[in-house]
N, CA, C and O of each residue as an XYZ file, in Angstrom:
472
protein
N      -6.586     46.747     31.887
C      -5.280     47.225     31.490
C      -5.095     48.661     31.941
O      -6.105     49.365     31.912
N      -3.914     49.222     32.368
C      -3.552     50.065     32.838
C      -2.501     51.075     31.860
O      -1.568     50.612     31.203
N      -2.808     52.322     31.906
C      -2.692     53.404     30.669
C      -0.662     52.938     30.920
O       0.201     53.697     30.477
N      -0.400     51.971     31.473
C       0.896     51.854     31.587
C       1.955     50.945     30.279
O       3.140     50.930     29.948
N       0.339     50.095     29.750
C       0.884     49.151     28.903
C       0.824     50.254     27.620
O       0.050     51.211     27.608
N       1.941     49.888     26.373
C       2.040     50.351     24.944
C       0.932     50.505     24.544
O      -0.131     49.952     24.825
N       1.378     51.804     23.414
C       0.096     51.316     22.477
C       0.791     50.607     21.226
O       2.006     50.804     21.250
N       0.400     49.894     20.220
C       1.305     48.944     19.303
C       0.759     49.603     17.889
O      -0.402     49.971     17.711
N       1.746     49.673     16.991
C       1.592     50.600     15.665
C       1.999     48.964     14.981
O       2.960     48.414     15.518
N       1.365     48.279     13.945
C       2.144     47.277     13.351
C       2.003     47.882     11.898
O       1.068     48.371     11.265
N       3.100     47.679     11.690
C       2.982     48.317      9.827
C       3.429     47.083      9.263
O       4.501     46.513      9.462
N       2.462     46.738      8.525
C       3.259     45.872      7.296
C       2.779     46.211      5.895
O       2.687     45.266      5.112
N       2.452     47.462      5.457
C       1.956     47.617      4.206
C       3.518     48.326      3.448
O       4.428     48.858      4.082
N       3.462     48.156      2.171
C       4.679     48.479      1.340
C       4.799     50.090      1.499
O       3.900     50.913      1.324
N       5.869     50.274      1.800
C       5.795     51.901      1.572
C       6.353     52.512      0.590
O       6.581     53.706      0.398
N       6.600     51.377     -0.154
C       7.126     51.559     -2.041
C       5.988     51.825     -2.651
O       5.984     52.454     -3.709
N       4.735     51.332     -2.004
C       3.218     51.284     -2.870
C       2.703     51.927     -2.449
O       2.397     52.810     -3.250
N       2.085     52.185     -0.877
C       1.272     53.035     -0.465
C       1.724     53.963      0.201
O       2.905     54.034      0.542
N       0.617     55.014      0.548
C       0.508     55.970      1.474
C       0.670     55.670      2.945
O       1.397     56.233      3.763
N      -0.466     54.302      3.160
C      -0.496     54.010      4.436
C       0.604     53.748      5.203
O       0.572     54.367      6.266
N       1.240     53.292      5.103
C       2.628     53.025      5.672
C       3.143     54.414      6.522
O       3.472     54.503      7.705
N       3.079     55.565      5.360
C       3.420     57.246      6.198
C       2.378     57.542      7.528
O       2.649     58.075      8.604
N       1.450     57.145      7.171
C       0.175     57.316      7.903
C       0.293     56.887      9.176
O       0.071     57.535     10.199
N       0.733     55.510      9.048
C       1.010     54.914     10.354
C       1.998     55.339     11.026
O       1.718     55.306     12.224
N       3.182     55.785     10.800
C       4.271     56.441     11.162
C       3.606     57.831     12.148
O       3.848     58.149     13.312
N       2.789     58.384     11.226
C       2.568     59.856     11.470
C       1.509     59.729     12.674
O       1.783     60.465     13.622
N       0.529     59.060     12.803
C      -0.471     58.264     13.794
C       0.318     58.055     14.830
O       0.158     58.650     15.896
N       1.239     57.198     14.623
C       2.020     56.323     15.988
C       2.737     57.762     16.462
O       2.676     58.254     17.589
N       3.235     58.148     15.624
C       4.529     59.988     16.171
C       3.101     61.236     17.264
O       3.084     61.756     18.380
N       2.312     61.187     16.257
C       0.876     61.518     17.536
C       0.660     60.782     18.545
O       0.335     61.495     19.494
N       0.680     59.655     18.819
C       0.161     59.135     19.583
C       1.634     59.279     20.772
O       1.482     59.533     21.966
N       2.625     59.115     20.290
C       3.729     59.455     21.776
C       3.890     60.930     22.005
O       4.721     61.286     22.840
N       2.914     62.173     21.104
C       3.326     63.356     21.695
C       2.666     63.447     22.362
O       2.805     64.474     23.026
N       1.299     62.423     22.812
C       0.378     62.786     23.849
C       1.204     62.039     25.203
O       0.461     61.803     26.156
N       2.422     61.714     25.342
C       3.070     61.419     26.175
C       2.633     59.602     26.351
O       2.143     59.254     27.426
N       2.761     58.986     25.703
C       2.054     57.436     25.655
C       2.985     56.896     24.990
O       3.400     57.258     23.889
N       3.435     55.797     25.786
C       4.369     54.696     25.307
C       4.074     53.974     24.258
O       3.060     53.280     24.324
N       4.874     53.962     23.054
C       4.351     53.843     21.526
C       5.130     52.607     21.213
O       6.279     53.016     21.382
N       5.237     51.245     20.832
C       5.636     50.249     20.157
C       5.318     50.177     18.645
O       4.232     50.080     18.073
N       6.876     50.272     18.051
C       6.424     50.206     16.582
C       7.165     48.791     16.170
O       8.294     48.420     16.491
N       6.014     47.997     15.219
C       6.720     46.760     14.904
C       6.445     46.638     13.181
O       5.264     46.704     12.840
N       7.381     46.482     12.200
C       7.037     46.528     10.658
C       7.846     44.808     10.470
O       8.772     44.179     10.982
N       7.097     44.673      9.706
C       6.877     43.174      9.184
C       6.640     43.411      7.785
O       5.966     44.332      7.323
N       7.267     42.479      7.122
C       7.376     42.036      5.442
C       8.234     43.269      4.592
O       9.283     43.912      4.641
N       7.176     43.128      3.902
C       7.297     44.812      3.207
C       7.488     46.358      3.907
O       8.002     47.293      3.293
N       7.070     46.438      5.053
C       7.414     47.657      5.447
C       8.812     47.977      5.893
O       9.181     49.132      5.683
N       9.564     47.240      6.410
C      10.698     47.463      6.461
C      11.473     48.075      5.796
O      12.692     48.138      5.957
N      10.812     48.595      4.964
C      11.445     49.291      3.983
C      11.158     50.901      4.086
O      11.166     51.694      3.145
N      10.913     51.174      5.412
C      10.291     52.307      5.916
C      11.874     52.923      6.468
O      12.065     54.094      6.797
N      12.961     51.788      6.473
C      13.922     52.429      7.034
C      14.916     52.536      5.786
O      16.060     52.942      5.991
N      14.602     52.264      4.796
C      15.576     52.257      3.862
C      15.959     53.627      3.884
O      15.251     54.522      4.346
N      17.721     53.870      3.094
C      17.865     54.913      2.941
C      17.706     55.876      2.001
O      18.015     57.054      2.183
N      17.228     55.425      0.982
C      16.555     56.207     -0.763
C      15.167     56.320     -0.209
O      14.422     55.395     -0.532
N      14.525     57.501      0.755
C      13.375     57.804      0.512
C      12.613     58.129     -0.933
O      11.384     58.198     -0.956
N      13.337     58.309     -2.035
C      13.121     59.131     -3.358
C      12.219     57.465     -3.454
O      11.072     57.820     -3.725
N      12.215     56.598     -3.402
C      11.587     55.218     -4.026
C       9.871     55.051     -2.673
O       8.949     54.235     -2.657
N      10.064     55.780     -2.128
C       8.850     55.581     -0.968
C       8.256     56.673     -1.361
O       8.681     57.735     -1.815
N       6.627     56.038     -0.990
C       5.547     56.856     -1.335
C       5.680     57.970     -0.055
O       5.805     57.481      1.067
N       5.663     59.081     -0.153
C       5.827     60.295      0.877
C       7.032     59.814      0.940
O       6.976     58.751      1.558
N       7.780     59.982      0.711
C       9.123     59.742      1.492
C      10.134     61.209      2.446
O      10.886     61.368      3.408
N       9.529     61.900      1.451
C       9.691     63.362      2.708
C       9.591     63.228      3.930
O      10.413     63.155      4.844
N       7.895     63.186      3.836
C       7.377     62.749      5.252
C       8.305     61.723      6.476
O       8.812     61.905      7.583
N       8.155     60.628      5.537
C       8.765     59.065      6.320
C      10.155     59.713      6.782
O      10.547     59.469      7.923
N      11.084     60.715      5.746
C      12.462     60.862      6.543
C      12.297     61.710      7.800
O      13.072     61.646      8.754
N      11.367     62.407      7.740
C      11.031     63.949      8.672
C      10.442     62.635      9.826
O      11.261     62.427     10.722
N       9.432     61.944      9.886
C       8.838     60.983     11.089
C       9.917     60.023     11.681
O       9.990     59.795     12.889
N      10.810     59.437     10.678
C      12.231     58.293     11.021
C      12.555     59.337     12.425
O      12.385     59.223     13.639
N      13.150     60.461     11.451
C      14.255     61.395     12.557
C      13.940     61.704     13.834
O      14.682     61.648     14.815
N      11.902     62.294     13.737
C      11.510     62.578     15.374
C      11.763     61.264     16.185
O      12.277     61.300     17.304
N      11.335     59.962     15.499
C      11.131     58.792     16.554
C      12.470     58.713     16.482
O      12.771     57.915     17.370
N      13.531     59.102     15.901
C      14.743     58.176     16.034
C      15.435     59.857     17.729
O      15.915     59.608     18.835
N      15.279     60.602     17.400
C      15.970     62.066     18.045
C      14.861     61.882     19.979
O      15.068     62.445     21.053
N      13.739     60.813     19.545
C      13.248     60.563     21.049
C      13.636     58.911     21.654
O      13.163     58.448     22.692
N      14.338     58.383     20.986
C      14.879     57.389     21.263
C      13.566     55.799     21.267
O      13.547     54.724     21.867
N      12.979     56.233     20.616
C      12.228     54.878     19.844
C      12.196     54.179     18.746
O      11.644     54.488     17.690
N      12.934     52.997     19.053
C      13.131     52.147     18.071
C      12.303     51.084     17.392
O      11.259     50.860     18.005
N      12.429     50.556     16.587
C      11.747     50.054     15.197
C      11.778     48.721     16.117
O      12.788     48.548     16.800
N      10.665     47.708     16.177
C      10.623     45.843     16.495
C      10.245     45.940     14.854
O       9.254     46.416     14.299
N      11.631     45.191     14.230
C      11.617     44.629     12.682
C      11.750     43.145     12.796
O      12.660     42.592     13.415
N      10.744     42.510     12.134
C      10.341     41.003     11.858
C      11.714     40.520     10.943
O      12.110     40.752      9.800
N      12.147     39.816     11.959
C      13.897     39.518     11.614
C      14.073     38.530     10.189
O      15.128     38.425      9.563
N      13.085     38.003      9.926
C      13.207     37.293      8.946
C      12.810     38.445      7.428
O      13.315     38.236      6.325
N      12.228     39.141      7.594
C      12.068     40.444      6.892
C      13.339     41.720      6.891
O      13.594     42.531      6.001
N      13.761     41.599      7.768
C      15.292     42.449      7.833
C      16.216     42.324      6.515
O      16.944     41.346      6.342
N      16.128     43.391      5.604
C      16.835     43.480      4.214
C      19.154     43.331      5.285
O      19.631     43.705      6.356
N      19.520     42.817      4.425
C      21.076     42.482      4.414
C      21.605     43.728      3.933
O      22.641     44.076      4.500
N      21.077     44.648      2.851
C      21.544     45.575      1.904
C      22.191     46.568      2.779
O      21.656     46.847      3.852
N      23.292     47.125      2.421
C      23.978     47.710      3.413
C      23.784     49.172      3.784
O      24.468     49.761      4.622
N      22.632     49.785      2.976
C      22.045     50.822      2.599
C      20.925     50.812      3.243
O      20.267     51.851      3.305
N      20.517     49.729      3.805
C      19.299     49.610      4.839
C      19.527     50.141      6.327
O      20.567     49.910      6.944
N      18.267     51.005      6.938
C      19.090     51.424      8.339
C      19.773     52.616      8.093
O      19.574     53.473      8.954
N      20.696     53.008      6.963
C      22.273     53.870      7.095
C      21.793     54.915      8.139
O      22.684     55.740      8.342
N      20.701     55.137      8.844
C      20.808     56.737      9.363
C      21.072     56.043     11.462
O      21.415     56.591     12.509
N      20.661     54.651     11.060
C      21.662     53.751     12.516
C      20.116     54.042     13.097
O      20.269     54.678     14.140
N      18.664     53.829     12.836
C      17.774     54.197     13.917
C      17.689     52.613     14.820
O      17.970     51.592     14.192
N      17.396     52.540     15.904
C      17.237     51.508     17.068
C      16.784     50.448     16.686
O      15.602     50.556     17.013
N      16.933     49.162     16.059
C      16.485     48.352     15.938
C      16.252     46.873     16.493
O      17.297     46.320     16.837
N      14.839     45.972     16.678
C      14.919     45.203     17.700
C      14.521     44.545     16.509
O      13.646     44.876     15.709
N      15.476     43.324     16.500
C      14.977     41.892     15.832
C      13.739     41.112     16.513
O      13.832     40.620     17.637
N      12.819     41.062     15.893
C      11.578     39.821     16.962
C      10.975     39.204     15.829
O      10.533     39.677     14.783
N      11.074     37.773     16.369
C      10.411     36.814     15.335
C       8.668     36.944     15.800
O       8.143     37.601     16.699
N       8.144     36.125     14.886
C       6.589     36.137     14.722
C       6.026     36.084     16.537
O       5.216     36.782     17.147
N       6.774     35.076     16.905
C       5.833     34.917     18.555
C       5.981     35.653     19.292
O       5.374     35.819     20.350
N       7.027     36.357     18.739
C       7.533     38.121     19.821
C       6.652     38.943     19.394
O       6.046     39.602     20.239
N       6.385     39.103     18.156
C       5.306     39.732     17.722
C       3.896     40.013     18.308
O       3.323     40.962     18.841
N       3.577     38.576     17.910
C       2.365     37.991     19.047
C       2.489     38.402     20.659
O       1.480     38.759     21.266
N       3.306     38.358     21.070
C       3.542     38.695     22.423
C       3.198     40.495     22.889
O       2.517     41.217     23.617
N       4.110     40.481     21.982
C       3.976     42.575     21.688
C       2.709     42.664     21.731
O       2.175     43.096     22.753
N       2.104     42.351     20.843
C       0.313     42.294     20.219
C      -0.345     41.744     21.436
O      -1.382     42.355     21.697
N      -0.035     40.686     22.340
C      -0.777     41.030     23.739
C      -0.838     41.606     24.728
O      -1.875     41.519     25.387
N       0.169     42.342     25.154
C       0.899     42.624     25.843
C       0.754     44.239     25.802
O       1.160     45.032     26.651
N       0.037     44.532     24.536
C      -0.614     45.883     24.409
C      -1.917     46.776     25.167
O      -2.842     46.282     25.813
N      -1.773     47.669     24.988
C      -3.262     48.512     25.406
C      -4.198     48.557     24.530
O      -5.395     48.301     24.657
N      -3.443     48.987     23.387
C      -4.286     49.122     21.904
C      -3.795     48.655     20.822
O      -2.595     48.911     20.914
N      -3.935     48.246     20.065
C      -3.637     47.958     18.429
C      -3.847     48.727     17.473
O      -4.988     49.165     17.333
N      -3.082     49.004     16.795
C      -3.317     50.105     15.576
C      -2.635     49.022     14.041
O      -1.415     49.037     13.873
N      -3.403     48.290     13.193
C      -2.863     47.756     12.425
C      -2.891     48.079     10.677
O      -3.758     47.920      9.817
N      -1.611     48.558     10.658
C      -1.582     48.847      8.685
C      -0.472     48.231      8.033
O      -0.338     48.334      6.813
């Protein structure tokens, strides 16, 4: 593989519950300042990384300050479409979002350089 393919951030841990969820955000936001093509994909529960009440997310400071860099360099969220909240309060700040079902997923996940999974 060639330093050309992504590296892949998959978050699916709650970021209502944990830390990790910020972590991964903050990991993946390092990993594209070293100039490296970064794929972020959140599944289940994490999707909730884009909600707009950070006050209910663990770090949520953080998560709004990490949303804004990836959203102000133009990298968008692969959200597991069947996990995509309806609530109209979800998203509100408009960051890039790519619907991909599970085998897109899988695909992403081969199609990588590296895997980073939380």
């Amino acid at each position: 593989m060639s330093n050309a393919e992504p590296v892949l951030v998959l978050i699916s841990v709650d970021p209502r519950a944990s830390h990790r969820a910020n972590e991964a955000m903050r990991i993946g936001l390092g990993i594209v300042s070293g100039e490296n093509e970064v794929t972020f994909v959140l599944t289940g529960p994490a999707v909730h990384l884009l909600d707009a009440d950070t006050e209910e997310l663990v770090d949520g400071d953080d998560i709004d300050k990490f949303r804004t860099n990836l959203r102000s360099l133009g990298i968008p969220f692969h959200v597991e479409a069947r996990a995509q909240p309806t609530d109209s309060d979800w998203n509100a700040d408009g960051h890039s979002v790519v619907p991909v079902t599970t085998a897109e997923i899988a695909d992403l996940v081969r199609r990588s350089r590296r895997t980073l999974v939380f």
